[in-house]
C-alpha positions in Angstrom: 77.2 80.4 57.4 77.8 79.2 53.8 76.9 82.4 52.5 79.7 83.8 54.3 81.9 81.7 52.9 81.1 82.2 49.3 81.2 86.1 50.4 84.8 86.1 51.7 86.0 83.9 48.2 84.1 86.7 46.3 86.7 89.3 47.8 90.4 89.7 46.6 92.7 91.0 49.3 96.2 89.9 50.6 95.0 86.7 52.1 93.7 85.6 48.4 97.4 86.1 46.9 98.9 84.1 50.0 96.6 81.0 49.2 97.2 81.4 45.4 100.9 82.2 45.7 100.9 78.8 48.3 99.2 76.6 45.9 101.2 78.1 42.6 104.1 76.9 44.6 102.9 73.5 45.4 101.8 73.0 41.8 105.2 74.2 40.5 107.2 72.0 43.0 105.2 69.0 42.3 105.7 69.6 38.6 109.4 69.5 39.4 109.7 66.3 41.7 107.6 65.0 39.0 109.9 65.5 36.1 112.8 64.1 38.6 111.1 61.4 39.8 110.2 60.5 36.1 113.5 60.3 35.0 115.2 58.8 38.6 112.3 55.8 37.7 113.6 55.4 34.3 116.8 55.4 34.4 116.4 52.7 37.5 113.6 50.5 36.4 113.6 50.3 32.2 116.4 47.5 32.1 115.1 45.9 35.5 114.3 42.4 34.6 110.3 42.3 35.1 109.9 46.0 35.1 106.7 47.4 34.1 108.5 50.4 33.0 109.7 50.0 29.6 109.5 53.5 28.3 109.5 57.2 29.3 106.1 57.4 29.1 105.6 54.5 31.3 107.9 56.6 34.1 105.9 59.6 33.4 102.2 57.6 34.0 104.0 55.6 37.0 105.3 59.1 39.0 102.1 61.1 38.4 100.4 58.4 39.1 102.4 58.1 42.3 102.0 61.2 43.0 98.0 61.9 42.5 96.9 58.1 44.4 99.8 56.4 45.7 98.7 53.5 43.3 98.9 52.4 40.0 98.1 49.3 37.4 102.1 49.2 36.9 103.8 46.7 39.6 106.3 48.3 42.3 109.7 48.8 41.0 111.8 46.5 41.9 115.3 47.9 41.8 116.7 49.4 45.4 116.6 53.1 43.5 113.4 52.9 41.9 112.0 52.0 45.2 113.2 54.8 47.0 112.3 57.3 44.5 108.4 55.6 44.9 109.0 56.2 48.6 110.0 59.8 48.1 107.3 60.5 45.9 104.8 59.1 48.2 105.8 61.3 51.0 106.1 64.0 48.9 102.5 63.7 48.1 101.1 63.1 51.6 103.0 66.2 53.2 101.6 68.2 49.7 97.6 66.8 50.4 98.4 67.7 54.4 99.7 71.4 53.6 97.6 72.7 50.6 94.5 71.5 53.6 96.1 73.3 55.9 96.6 76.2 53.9 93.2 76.3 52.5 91.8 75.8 56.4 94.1 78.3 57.2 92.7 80.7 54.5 88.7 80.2 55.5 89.9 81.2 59.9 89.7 84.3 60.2 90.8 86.2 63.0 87.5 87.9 64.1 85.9 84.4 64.6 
């Protein structure tokens, strides 16, 4: 049964450039709500009174971070904007984990099964 599996990653047809293309996608979109998000957190949070975020780097670790574990050493933000942006970016990467497993299940089903 596992053999099988390692057989089909082995191959390269059209269902192998679907999953990449899918995933190349995800990892480009990502990277771009990530650069957003980065700077939406910055410009909101840096003069917050009581902000972690002082910097740009500190909106770059805070979004990925976001982004990768929905949790981080650097405290909410407390500004109405930055916490929506931490919202977005949290359902952003809940409906990314959901689809790349989909689309990797999706990928392993085949039809003749």
């Amino acid at each position: 049964m596992i053999g099988a599996e390692f057989r089909q990653l082995a191959t390269w047809s059209e269902r192998h450039e679907r999953l990449v293309g899918r995933l190349l996608l995800v990892l480009v979109l990502t990277t771009v709500v990530d650069i957003f998000g980065t700077v939406a957190v910055y410009v909101f949070e840096h003069r917050a009174a009581g902000s972690d975020i002082h910097s740009f780097g500190d909106a770059l670790f805070f979004t990925t971070v976001q982004l990768l574990t929905v949790s981080s050493q650097i405290k909410n933000p407390l500004t109405t904007g930055g916490r929506i942006v931490d919202v977005v970016l949290e359902l952003w990467a809940v409906i990314i984990v959901a689809g790349s497993a989909g689309a990797l299940a999706s990928f392993f089903q085949s039809a003749d099964r």
